[in-house]
N, CA, C and O atoms as a DFTB+ gen file, in Angstrom:
336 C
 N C O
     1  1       3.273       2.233      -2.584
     2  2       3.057       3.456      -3.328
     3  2       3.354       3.175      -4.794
     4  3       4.375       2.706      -5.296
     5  1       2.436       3.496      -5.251
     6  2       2.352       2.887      -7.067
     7  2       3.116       3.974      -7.774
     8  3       3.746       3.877      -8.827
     9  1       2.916       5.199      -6.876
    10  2       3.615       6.409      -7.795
    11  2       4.268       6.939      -6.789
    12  3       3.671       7.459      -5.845
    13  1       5.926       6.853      -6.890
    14  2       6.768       7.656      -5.942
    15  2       6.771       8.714      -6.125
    16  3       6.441       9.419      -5.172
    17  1       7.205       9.509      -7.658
    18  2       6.791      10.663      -7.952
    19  2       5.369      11.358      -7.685
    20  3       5.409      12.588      -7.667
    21  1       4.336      10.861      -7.513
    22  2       3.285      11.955      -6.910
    23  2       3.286      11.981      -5.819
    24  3       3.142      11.026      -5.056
    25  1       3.536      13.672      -5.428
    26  2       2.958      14.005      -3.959
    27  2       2.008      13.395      -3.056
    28  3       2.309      13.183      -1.881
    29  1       0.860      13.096      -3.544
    30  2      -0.540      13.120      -2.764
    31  2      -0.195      11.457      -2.131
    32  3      -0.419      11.075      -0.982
    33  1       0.395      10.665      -3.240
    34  2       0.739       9.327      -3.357
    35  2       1.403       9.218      -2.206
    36  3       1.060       8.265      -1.507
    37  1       2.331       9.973      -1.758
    38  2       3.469       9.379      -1.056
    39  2       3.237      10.177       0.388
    40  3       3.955       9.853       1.333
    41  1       2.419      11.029       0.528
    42  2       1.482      11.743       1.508
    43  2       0.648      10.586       2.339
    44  3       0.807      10.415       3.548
    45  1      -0.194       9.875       1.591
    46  2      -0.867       8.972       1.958
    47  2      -0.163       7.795       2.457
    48  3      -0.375       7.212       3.520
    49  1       0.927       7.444       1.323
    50  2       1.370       6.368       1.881
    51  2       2.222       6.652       3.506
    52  3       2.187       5.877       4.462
    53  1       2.802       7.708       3.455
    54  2       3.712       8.226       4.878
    55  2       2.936       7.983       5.679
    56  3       3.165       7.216       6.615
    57  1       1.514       8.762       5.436
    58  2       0.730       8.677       6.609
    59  2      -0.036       6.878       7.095
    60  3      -0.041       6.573       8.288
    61  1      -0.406       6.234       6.409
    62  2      -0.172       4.740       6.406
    63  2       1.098       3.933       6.834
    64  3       0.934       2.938       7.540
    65  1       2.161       4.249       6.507
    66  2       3.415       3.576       7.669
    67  2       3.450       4.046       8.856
    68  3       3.412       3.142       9.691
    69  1       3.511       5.178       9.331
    70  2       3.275       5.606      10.369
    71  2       2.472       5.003      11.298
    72  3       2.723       4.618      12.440
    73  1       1.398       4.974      10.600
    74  2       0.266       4.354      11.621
    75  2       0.299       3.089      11.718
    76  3       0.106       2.528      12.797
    77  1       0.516       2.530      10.753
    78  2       0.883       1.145      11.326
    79  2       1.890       0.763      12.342
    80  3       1.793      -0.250      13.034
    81  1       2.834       1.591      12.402
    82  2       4.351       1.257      13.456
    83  2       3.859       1.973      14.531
    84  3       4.339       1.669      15.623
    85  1       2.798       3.082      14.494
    86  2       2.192       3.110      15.505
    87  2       1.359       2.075      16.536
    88  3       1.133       2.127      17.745
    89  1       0.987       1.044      15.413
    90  2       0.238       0.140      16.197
    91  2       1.161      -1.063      16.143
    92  3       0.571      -2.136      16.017
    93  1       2.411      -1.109      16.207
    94  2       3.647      -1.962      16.309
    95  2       3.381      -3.287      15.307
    96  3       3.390      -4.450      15.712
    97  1       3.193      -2.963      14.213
    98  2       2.912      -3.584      12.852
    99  2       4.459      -3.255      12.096
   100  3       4.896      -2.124      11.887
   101  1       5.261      -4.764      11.697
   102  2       6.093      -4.282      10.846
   103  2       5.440      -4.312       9.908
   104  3       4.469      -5.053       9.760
   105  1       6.014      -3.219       8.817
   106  2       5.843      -2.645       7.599
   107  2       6.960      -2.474       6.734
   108  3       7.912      -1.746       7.011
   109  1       6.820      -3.340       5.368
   110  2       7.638      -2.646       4.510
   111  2       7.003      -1.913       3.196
   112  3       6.383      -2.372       2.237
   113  1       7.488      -0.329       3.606
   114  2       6.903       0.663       2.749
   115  2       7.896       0.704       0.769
   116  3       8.895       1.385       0.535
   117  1       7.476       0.162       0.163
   118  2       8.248       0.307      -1.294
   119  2       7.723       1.881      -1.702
   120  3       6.638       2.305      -2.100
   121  1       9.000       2.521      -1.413
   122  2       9.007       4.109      -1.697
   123  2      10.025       3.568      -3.368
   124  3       9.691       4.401      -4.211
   125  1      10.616       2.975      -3.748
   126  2      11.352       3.021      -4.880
   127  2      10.449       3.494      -6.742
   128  3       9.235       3.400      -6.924
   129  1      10.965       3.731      -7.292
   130  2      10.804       4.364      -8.444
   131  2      10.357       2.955      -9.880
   132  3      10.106       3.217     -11.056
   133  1      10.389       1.664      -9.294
   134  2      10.234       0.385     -10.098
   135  2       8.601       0.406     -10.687
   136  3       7.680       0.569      -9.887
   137  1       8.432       0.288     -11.639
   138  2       7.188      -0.077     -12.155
   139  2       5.897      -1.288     -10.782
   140  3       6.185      -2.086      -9.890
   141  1       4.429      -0.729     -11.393
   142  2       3.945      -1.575     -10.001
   143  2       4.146      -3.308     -10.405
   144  3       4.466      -4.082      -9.503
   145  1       3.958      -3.739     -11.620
   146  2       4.197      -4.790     -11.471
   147  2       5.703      -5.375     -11.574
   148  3       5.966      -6.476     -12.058
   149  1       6.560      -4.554     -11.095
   150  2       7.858      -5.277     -10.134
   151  2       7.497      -5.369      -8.808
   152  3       7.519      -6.421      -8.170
   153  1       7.148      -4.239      -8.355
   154  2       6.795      -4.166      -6.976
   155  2       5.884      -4.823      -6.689
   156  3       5.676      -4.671      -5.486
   157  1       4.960      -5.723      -7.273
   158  2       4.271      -6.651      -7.095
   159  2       4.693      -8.072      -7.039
   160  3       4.223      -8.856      -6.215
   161  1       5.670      -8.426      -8.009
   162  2       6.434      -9.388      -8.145
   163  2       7.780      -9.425      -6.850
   164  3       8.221     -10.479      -6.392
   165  1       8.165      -8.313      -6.518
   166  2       9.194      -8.171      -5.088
   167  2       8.436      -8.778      -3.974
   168  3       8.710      -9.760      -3.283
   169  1       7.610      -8.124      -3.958
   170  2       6.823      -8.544      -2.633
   171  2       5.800     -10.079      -2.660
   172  3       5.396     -10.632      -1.637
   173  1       5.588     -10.455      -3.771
   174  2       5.348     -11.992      -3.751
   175  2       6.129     -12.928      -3.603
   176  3       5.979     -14.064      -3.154
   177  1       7.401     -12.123      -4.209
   178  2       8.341     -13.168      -3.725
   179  2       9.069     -13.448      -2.188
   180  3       9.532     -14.500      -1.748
   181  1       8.975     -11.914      -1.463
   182  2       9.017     -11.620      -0.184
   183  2       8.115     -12.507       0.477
   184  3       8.668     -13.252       1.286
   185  1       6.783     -12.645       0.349
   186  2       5.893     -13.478       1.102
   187  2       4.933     -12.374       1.870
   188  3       4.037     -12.717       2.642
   189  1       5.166     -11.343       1.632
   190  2       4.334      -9.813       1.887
   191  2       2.733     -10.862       2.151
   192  3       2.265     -11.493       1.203
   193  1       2.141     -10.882       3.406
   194  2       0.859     -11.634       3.744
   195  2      -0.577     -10.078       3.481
   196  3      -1.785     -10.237       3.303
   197  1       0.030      -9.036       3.542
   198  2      -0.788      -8.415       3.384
   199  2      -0.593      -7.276       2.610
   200  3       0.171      -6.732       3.407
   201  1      -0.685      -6.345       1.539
   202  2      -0.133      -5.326       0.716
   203  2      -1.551      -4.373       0.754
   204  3      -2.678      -4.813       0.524
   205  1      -1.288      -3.260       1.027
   206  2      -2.171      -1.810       0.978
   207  2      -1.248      -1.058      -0.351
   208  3      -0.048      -0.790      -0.294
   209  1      -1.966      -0.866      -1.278
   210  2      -1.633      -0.080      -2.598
   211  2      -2.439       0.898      -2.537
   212  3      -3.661       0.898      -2.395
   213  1      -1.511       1.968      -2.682
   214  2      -1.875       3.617      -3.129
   215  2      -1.389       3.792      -4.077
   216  3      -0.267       3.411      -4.409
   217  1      -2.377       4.584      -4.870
   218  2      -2.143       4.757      -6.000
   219  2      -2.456       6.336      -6.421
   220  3      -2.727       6.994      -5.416
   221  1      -2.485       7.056      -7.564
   222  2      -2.991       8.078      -7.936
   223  2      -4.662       8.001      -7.741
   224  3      -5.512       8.761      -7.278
   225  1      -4.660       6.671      -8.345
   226  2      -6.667       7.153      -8.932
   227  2      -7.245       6.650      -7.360
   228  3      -8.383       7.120      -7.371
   229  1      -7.140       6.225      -6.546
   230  2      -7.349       5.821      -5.358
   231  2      -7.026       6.797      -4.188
   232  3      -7.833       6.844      -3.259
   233  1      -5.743       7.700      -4.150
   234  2      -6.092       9.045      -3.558
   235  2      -7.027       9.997      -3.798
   236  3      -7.499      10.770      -2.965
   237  1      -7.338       9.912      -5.190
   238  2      -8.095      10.839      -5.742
   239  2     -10.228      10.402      -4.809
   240  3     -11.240      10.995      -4.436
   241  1      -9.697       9.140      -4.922
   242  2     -10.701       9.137      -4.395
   243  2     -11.084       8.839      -3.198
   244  3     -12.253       8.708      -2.837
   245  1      -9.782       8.679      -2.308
   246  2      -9.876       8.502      -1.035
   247  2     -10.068       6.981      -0.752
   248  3     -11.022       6.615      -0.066
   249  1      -9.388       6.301      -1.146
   250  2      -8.775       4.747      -1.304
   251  2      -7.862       3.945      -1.643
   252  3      -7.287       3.896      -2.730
   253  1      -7.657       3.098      -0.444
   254  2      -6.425       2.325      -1.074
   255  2      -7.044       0.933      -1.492
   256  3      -8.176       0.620      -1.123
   257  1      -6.347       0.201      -2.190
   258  2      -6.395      -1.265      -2.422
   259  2      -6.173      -2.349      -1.267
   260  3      -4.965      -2.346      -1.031
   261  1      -6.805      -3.251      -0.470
   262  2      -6.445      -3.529       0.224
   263  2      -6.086      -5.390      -0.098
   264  3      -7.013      -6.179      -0.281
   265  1      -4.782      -5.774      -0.111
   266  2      -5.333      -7.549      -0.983
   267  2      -4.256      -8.653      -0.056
   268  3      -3.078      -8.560       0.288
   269  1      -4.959      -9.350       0.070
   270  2      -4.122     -10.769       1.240
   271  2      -3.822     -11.333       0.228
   272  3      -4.679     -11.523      -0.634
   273  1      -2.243     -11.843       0.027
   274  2      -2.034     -12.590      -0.604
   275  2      -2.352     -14.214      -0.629
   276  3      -2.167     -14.953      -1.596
   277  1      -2.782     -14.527       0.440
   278  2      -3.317     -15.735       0.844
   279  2      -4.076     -16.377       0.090
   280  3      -3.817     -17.554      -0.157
   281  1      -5.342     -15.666      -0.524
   282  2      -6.671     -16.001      -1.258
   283  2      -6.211     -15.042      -2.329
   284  3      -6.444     -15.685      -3.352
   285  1      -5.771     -14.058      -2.647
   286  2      -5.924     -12.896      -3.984
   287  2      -7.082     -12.126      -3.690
   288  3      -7.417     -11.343      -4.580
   289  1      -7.636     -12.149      -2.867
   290  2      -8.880     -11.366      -2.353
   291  2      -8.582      -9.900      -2.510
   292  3      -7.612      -9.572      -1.827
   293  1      -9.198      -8.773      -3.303
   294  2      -8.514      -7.273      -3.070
   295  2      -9.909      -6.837      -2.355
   296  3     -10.996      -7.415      -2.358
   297  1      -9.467      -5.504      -1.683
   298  2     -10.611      -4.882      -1.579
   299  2     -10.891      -3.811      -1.666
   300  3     -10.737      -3.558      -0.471
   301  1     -11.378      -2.331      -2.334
   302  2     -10.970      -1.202      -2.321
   303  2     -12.002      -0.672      -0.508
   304  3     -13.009      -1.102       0.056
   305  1     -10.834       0.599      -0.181
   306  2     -12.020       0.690       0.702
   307  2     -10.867       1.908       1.363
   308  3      -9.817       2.208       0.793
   309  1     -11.350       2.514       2.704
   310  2     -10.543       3.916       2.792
   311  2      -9.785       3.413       3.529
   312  3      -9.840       2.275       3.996
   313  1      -8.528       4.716       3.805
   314  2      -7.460       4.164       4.302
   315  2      -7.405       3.614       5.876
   316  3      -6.594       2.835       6.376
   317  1      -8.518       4.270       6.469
   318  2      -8.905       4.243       7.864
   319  2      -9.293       2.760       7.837
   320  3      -8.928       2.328       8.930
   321  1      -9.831       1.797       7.157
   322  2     -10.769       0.988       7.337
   323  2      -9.347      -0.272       6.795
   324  3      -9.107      -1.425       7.151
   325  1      -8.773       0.527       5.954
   326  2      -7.785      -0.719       5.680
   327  2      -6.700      -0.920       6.849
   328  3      -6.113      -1.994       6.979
   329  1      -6.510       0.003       7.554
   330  2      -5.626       0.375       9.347
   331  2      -6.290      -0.401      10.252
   332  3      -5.648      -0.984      11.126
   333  1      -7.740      -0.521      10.162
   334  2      -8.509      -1.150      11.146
   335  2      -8.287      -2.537      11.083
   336  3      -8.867      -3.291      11.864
């Protein structure tokens, strides 16, 4: 979640952890208040193999970021499709 402070942001993202631990996927959700490129830099250094980013302009449009750290490959696309 790129923006802890927005609602819609952290709506989406809830509903995205959820479903993943629904499908017995660990997940670590960064709900913290750090700028995104810390939280980008945390989780590279974590070894995070896969990161889903929500953001403001990406709720708005009904998308998250979807990017393997493996290759740097991103992909925008909906949240359903990034779950799949």
């Amino acid at each position: 979640n790129l923006r802890a402070a927005d609602a819609a942001c952290v709506q989406m993202a809830d509903t995205c952890y959820h479903q993943l631990g629904q499908q017995q996927i660990e997940t670590l959700y960064d709900d913290t208040q750090e700028s995104p490129g810390t939280k980008f830099a945390i989780h590279d250094l974590i070894g995070s193999p896969w990161q889903i980013v929500i953001g403001p302009r990406g709720v708005t449009q009904g998308t998250v970021e979807l990017k393997e750290r493996a290759t740097g490959s991103k992909s925008e696309l909906s949240l359903e499709s990034a779950l799949a």
